[in-house]
N, C-alpha and C positions, 0 to 999 in steps of 0.2 A: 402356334410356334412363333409364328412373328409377333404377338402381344408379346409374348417372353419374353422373348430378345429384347423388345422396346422396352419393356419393364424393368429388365436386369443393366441394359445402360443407363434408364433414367437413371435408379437407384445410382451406380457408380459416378455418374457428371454429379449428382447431390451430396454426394460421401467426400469426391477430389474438391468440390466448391466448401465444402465447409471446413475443408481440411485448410486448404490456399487462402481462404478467406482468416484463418485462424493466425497461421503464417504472416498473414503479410498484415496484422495489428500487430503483429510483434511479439505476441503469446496466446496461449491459452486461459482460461480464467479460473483459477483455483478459490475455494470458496469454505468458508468454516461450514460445516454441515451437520456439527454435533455439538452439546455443550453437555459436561456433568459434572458436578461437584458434589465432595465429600459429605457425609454429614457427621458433624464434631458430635461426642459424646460428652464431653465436656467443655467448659469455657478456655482452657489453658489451648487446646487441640484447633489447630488454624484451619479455615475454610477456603479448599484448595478448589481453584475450576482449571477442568481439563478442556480444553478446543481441539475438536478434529477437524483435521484441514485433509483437502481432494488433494493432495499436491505430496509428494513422497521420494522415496533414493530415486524412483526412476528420472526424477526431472534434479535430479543433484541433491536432495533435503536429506541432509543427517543430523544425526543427535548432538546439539549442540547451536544449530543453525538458526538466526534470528530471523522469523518473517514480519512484514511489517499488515496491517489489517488495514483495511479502506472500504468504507460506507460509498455504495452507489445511490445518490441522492438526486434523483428529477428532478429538473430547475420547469416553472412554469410563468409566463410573461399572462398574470389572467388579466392586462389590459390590452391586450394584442392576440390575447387566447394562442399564442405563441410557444411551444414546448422550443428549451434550449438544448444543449449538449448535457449530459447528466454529468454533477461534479464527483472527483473523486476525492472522498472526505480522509484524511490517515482518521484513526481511531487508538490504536495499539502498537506495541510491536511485543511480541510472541517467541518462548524461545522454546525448540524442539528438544520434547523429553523423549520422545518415541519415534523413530520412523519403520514404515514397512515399503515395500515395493509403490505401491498406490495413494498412502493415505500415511501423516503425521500426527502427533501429539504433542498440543505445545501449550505452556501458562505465559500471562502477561509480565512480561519486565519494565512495560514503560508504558504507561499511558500518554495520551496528546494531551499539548496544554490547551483547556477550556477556550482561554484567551486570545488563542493565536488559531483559530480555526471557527467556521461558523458553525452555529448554536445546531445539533442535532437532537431531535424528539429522545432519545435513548444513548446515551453516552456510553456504554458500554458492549462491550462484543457482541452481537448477534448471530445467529444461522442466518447465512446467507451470504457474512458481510468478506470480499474481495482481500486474498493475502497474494503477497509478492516475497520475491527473497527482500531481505531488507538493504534498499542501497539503489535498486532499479528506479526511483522517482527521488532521488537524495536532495534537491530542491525542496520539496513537498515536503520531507520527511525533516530536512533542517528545517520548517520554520516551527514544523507542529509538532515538533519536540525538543524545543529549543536547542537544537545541537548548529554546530560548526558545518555549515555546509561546504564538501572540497569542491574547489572550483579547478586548480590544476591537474589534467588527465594525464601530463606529460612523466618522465622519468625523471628530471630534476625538480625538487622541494621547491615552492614560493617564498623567497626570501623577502619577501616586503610584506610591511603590515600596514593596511589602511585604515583610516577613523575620521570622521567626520569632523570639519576646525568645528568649536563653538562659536558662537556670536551670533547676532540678529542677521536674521533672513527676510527678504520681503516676499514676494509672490511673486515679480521677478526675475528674481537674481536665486541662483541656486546655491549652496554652500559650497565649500570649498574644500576638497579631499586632501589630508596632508599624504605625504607616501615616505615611509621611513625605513629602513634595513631593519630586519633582525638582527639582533646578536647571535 
């Protein structure tokens, strides 16, 4: 009787830890888990790929909804034999053709630019690889797809646009930022 007991509280102290543990990263990790694509019968007929994502209406994904995808890539120091933080790569971003309760269906709208992100073995969507609503990492997301990243969180618009002055720079004196109004 009393292993029971012990048994049945471990189990709930490991159910509430992974639950708080989940919580307090700030999410859960929703993950593509399926890939399929059509097959053309002829050349004119497009070749569509479908991504299923773990991630659905219950956590707010409707038809319509952009997610953006992200490669978990192990960094390793092999002159230190030093494992670092694993980076997160954008890869995609995915727009929901289907949701159900659990699970979405989404195709690519936007691939990351090659150039503005490091070089991964497979360039393309995976099982496995890490989706978000699109907008929760929008740093990340502006540089590796070249978009506008919003930097004001406030109620009123930023009325100033900033651009770097041109002219020679040395190593150390830093350039000079003009700051101008909108029209």
């Amino acid at each position: 009787m009393f292993k029971i007991l012990a048994f049945q509280i471990l189990i709930a102290v490991a159910v509430q830890w992974f639950f708080v543990d989940s919580v307090w990263a700030g999410r859960l990790d929703f993950k593509i888990f399926d890939i399929k694509k059509n097959l053309p019968l002829n050349d004119e007929e497009p070749v569509r790929y479908d991504y299923y994502t773990s991630i659905g209406r219950d956590q707010g994904v409707e038809k319509g909804a952009v997610l953006t995808v992200y490669r978990r890539v192990p960094v390793m120091d092999i002159y230190k034999n030093q494992s670092h933080d694993d980076m997160l790569i954008p890869v995609a971003k995915i727009q929901i053709i289907y949701s159900e309760r659990t699970m979405s269906v989404g195709r690519v709208v936007k691939t990351a630019d090659p150039e503005k992100i490091p070089v991964l073995e497979y360039s393309k969507i995976m099982a496995g690889d890490r989706v978000e609503i699109a907008g929760l990492n929008s740093s990340i997301d502006s540089i590796a797809f070249g978009e506008k990243a919003e930097v004001n969180q406030g109620s009123a618009p930023d009325t100033t646009e900033r651009k770097i002055a041109s002219g020679p720079t040395t190593p150390s004196t830093e350039p000079k930022v003009e700051v101008k109004a909108k029209p």
